[in-house]
C-alpha positions as CSV (number, residue, x, y, z in Angstrom):
1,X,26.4,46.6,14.5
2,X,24.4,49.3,16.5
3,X,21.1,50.1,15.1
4,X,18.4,52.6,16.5
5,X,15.3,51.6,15.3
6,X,12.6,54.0,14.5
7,X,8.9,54.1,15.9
8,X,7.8,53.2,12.4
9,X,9.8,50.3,12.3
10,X,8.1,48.2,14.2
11,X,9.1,45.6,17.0
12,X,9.4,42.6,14.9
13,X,12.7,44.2,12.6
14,X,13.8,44.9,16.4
15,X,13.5,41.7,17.3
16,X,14.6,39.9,14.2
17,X,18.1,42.5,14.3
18,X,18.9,41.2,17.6
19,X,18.1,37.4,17.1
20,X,21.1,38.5,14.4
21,X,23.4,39.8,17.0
22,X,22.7,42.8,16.5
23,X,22.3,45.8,19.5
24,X,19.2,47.4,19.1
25,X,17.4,50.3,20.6
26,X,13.6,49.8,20.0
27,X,11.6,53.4,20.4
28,X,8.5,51.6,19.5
29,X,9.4,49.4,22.7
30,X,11.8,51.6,24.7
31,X,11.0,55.2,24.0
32,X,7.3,55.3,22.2
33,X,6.8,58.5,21.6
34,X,10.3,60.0,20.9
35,X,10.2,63.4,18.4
36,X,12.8,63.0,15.3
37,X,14.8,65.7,17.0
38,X,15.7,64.0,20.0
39,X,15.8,60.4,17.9
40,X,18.7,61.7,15.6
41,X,21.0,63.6,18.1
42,X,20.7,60.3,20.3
43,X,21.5,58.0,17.5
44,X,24.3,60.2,16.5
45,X,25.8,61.0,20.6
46,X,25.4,56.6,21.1
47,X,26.8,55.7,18.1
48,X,23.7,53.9,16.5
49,X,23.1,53.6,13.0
50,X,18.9,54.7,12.9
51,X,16.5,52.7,10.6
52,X,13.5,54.4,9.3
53,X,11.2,55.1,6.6
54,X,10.6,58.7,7.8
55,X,11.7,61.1,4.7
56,X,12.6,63.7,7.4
57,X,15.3,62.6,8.6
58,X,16.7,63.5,5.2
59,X,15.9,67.2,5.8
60,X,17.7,66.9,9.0
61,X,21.0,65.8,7.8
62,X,20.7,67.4,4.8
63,X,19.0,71.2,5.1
64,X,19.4,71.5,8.9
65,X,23.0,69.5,9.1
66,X,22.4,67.2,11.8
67,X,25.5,65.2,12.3
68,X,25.0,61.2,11.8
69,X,26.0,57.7,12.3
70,X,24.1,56.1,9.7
71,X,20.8,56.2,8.3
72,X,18.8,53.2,7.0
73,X,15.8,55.0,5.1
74,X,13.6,52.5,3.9
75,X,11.5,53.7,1.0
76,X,8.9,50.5,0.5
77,X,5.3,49.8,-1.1
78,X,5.0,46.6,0.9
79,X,5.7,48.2,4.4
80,X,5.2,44.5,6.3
81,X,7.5,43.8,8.9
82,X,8.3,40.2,6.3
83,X,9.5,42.6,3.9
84,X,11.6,45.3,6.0
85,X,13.3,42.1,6.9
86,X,13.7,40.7,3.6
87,X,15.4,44.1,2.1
88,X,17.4,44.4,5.8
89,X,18.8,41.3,5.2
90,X,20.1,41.6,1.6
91,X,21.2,45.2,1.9
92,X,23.5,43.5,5.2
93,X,25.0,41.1,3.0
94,X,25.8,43.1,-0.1
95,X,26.9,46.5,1.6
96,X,27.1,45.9,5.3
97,X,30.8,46.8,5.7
98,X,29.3,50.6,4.1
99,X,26.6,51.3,6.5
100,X,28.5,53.3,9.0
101,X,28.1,57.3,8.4
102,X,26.5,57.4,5.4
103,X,22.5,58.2,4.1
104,X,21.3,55.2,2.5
105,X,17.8,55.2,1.1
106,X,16.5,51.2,0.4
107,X,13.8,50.4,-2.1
108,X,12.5,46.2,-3.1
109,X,14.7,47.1,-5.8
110,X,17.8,49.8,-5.3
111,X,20.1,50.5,-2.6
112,X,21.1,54.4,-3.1
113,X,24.1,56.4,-1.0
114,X,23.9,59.7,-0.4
115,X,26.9,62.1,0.5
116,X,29.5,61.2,3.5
């Protein structure tokens, strides 16, 4: 899969999704500095499903209508890289073939999809 990886990520969740065999774009390590507006119309125009934990991108797909290729929001108390992982990983093997257009929002403990 394509994945565009938020600022807020981190680089290890970068590097851990493409020791996976995964394509990544990194902003923390290719584009530091990129605003949300030009982050979502370049995930959506390349194809890249985004991973983040910034609540606005909801606004912006939802309220404003952004078009999207996938959002990964990541809604955790522990925000360690060893835990972004841990909940990547699991939500990748239970729903991975559902990823693709649609909002998901990822807690420790729930996976929730919003609207196609």
């Amino acid at each position: 899969m394509r994945f565009l990886v938020d600022e807020c990520i981190g680089p290890a969740v970068a590097e851990w999704l493409r020791e996976q065999g995964h394509e990544v774009f990194s902003v923390y390590d290719e584009a530091r500095g990129l605003d949300d507006e030009a982050i979502i119309k370049k995930a959506s125009a390349e194809n890249w499903i985004l991973i983040t934990n910034d609540k606005d991108f909801g606004e912006k797909i939802y309220r404003e209508g952004h078009p999207h290729r996938g959002v990964i929001l990541l809604r955790l108390e522990d925000q360690r890289s060893i835990m972004k992982i841990k909940v990547l990983r699991q939500l990748f093997q239970d729903y991975g073939d559902r990823l693709s257009d649609r909002f998901v929002v990822v807690t420790e403990t729930n996976v929730r999809f919003g609207q196609k």
